[in-house]
N, C-alpha and C positions, 0 to 999 in steps of 0.2 A: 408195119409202117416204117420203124427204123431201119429195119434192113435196105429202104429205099433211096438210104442215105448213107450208111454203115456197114461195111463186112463182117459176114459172120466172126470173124474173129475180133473185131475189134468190139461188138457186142458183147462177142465174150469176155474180153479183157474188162468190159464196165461192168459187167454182171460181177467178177470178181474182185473188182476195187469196192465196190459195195460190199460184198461178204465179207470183205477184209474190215472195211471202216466199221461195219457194225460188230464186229466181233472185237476190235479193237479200240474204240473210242471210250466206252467207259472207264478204261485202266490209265489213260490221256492223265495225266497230272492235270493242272489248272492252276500251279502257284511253282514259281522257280526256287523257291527256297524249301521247298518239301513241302512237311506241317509248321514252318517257324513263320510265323509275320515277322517282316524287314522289321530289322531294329534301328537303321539309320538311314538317311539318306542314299550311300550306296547300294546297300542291298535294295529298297528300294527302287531304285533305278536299275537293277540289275532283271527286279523282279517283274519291274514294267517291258524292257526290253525284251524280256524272255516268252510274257504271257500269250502274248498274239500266236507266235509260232507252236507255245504247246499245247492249247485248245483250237482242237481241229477245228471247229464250228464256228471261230471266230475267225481265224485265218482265212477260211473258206469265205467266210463274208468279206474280208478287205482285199483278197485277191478280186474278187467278182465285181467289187465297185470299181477296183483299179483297171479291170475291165472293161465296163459298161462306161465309164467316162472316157478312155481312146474315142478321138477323132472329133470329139464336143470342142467346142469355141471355149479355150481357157479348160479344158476341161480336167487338167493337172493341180486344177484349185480345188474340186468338187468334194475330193473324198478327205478335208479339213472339215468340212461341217458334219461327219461322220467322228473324225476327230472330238471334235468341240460336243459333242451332246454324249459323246462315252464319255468325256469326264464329268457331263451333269449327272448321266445314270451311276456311276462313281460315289458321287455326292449325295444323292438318292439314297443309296445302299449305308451309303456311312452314316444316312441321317436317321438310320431306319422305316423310312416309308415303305410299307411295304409294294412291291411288284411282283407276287405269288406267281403268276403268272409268264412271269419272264424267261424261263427253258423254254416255254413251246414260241412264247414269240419269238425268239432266237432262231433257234429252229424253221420257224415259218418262213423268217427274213434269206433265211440262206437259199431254204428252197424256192421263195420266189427272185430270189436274184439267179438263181443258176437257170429259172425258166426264162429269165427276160433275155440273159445270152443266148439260153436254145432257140429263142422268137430271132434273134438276130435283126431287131428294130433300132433303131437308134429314136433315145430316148431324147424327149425334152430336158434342156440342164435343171431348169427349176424342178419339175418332175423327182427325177435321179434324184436331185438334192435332198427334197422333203424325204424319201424313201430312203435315201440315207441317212437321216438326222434321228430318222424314228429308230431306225433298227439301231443305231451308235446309242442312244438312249436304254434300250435293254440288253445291247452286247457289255455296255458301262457300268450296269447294273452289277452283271454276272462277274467283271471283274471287280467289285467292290467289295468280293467274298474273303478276297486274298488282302485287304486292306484290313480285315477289321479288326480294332484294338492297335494299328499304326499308330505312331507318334507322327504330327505333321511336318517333321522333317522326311519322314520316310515316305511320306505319301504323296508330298510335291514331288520327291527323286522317283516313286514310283509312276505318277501321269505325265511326266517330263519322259520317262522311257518306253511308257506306253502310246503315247505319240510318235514318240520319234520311229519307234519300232514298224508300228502301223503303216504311218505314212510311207516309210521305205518298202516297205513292199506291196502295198497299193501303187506308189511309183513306180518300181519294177513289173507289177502285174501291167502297167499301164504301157509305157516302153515297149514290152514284148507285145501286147496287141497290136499298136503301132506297127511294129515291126511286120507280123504278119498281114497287115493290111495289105502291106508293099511288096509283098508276095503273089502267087499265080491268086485268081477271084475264089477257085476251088478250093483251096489250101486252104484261103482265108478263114470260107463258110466251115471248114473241116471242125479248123481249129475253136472257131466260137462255140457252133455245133460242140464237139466233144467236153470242151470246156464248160461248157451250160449243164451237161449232162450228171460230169462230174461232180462238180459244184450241186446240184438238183439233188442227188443219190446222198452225197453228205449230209443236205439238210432232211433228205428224207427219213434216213437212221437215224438221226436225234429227233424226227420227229416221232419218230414209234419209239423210242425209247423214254420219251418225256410223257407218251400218252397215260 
């Protein structure tokens, strides 16, 4: 059925980003300062700044929201309530409540954000919104691992970078869809198409890896 859409090479190029991610994702760091929790507000913020980009699983979800919000009415505001509920699962984490459960939601969230770009639907914003407040909820969680035992100087400079961080390139993921809109219609569907895919195959290896 993908071949209907996709050349065999380029099939194959996704078959082997998959072998790649799965073979490669467990060795991902998850905290910019190694094993040391920030001691101060810079590290911190250095270690917020940093986190999004070294956990695949997470970046793969704020690229894909940064996605799915191109071409929504206001829709460069959407991925702030993704924002806003990672620092309550944050808070969560630091309060110890537990959310046992939160790798495979994680996981789940990416893979169904990389199917609604392969669907190529345009989503309701309210919709989007809620779907991204739940998964910021347990992506906020996971980064509350690399918090804990912070001093709260270190942990404001650390959600202060983990925002800022996020939102920049949920931004940029956003931008570049844009971009591609205004491109040939073909290109367009290529790009969400393969995008979704991508994104799909991420959440699908941590989901077999969480099982």
């Amino acid at each position: 059925m993908l071949q209907k859409f996709f050349s065999r090479n380029q099939l194959l190029a996704l078959g082997v980003g998959w072998m790649v991610t799965t073979a490669v994702h467990p060795a991902l760091a998850h905290h910019a300062m190694g094993n040391s929790t920030p001691a101060n507000v810079w590290e911190g913020l250095l270690s917020g700044l940093a986190h999004p980009v070294i956990g695949l699983d997470h970046l793969a979800a704020v690229v894909a929201i940064g996605l799915l919000c191109a071409g929504l009415k206001r829709g460069i505001f959407l991925p702030i309530t993704f924002l806003l509920t990672a620092n309550v699962g944050t808070t969560l984490h630091l309060l110890r409540l537990d959310l046992s459960f939160a790798e495979l939601a994680i996981a789940l969230s990416v893979l169904a954000l990389g199917l609604l770009l392969l669907l190529g639907r345009r989503l309701n914003p309210w919709l989007l919104g809620s779907l991204a407040a739940i998964a910021g909820i347990f992506h906020g969680y996971a980064y509350g691992e690399a918090m804990t035992g912070a001093g709260l100087n270190a942990l404001l400079g650390y959600l202060i970078g983990l925002s800022l961080s996020q939102y920049g390139i949920a931004l940029m993921a956003y931008k570049l869809k844009g971009w591609s809109d205004t491109q040939r219609p073909t290109w367009a569907v290529r790009f969400g198409q393969l995008s979704g895919i991508a994104i799909a195959l991420i959440g699908l290896s941590f989901l077999v890896a969480s099982a």
